[in-house]
C-alpha angles and dihedrals in degrees: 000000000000086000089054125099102203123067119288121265112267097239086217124068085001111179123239130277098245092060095050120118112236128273087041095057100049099045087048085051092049102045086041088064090038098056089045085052102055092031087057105035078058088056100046088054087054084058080250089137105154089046092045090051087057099063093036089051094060080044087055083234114144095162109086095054090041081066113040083051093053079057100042123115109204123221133174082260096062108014094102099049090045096048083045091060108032088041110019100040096032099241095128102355093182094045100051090040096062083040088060091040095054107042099029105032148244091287096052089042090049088051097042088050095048089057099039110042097084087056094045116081115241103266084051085058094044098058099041081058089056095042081047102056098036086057100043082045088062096042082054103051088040094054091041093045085055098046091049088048092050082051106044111013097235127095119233118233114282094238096051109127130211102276088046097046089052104041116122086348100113089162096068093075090040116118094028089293123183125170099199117038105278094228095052091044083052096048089044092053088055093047097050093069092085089066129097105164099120096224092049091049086057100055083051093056093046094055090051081055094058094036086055098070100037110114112292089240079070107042093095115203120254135213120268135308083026098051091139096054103205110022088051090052093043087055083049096049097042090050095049082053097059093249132113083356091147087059098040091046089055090052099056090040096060089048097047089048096054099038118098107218081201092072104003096048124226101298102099092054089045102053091053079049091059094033090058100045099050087050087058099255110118098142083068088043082057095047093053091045089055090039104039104022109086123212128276081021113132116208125217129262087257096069129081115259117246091233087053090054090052088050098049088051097032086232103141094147086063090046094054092043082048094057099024086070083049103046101234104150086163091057091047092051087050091053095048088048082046099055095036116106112243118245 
């Protein structure tokens, strides 16, 4: 440590970081993840790119990697060890999901987001539920577009879409047909909740309308408040559309209101929560957190913040009454930073 005043630090018997005087933690720090970051980024050059993650993960550098895999090409030689970094290690979540989906399948992407979600942040689940539905979409069409050829020899247009492909054809659900694999159409519909991009909510609508009128032996439950799989989502979809939202917001009322967070759990509340706010109506959101959440209960990620509810009514009265019963001070601080104008 030449640019060190105090003495240098003995390389036996050293003693730990932690116990270290400043200025000599912080430049050891420094020139650690500087080292991590030039010895991997060597690696990564030499198409080393496990080894060289090893050493930018310890730099907190995602970047290099981020761009050798936007360049990447895969091939059954090197697939695994790309959707291992860009999934598995969260170095490019959407990337290395549509990799898996395309090379692995529905069912093994299905599985591997199951596992992973409550380790992705929100916007990485979010876009593995796009990349989902548009998938399963095309699975969908594809299927439907064969059986309709078989039927009527004569192939539909490319760009039909569900509701077109199914209109005024019955016989395409008799003898317990399906024309994607009923588990994964399921899957794809949960999953699709997270998202709020008005084109791809439609496609997700439009998958609970065909899974409606499957035979009833494949229409799996659900969990509340989406018991009834497909006519509950399609309740939640419509209404995030703008459409049927007094009926919607009746529905999940009337879940919310009968479910017990002690032994349910809080779904049924969020997902009014989300409903509400989506449908502009957060000082309502607001009302229903300070009703149905009992205190000490942490929400998930998926549902709208209370503090981002204040923000969107401007009741901030209401948000510090709110969190005063509950003795947040932390929450009220957060409101008062939220609301502050920045200097």
């Amino acid at each position: 440590m030449t640019n060190c005043s105090t003495r240098p630090i003995p390389l036996i018997n050293s003693p730990r970081l932690d116990d270290l005087e400043e200025p000599v933690r912080v430049q050891l720090e420094d020139d650690y993840t500087a080292a991590c970051r030039e010895v991997g980024g060597l690696l990564v050059d030499a198409g080393r790119l496990r080894e060289g993650w090893q050493y930018l993960r310890a730099a907190g550098d995602k970047a290099p990697l981020q761009q050798v895999l936007g360049r990447a090409v895969p091939n059954p030689d090197n697939i695994e060890e790309l959707i291992e970094l860009a999934l598995h290690e969260g170095i490019d979540v959407e990337r290395g999901f549509a990799w898996l989906l395309g090379h692995f399948g529905t069912c093994n992407a299905i599985t591997t987001l199951e596992g992973i979600a409550p380790q992705l942040t929100p916007a990485e689940v979010i876009s593995c539920a796009t990349a989902l539905v548009r998938h399963v979409d095309r699975e969908l069409r594809s299927g439907l577009r064969t059986h309709i050829t078989d039927q009527e020899g004569t192939a539909p247009a490319a760009n039909d879409t569900v509701p077109q492909l199914i209109a005024n054809r019955p016989w395409l659900f008799q003898s317990q047909a399906s024309h994607v694999d009923a588990s994964h159409l399921a899957a794809t519909v949960r999953f699709a909740r997270v998202i709020t991009h008005p084109p791809l909510v439609r496609l997700a609508l439009e998958l609970c309308d065909y899974g409606r009128q499957l035979d009833p032996t494949l229409q799996y439950a659900g969990d509340l408040p989406f018991a009834e799989l497909y006519p509950a989502h399609r309740f939640f979809f419509q209404a995030s559309l703008g459409e049927a939202t007094d009926e919607a917001l009746a529905f999940f009322r009337q879940q919310a209101e009968n479910s017990d967070p002690a032994s349910d759990g809080t779904a049924a509340i969020e997902t009014l929560m989300v409903l509400l706010d989506r449908c502009g109506a957060a000082d309502e959101a607001m009302a229903v957190y300070e009703r149905l959440v009992p205190e000490g209960i942490r929400l998930s990620p998926y549902a709208p913040r209370l503090v981002e509810l204040a923000a969107k009514c401007g009741d901030w009265q209401r948000y510090e009454a709110i969190l005063c019963q509950r003795d947040d001070p932390v929450g009220i601080a957060l409101g008062v930073l939220k609301r502050s104008p920045v200097s």
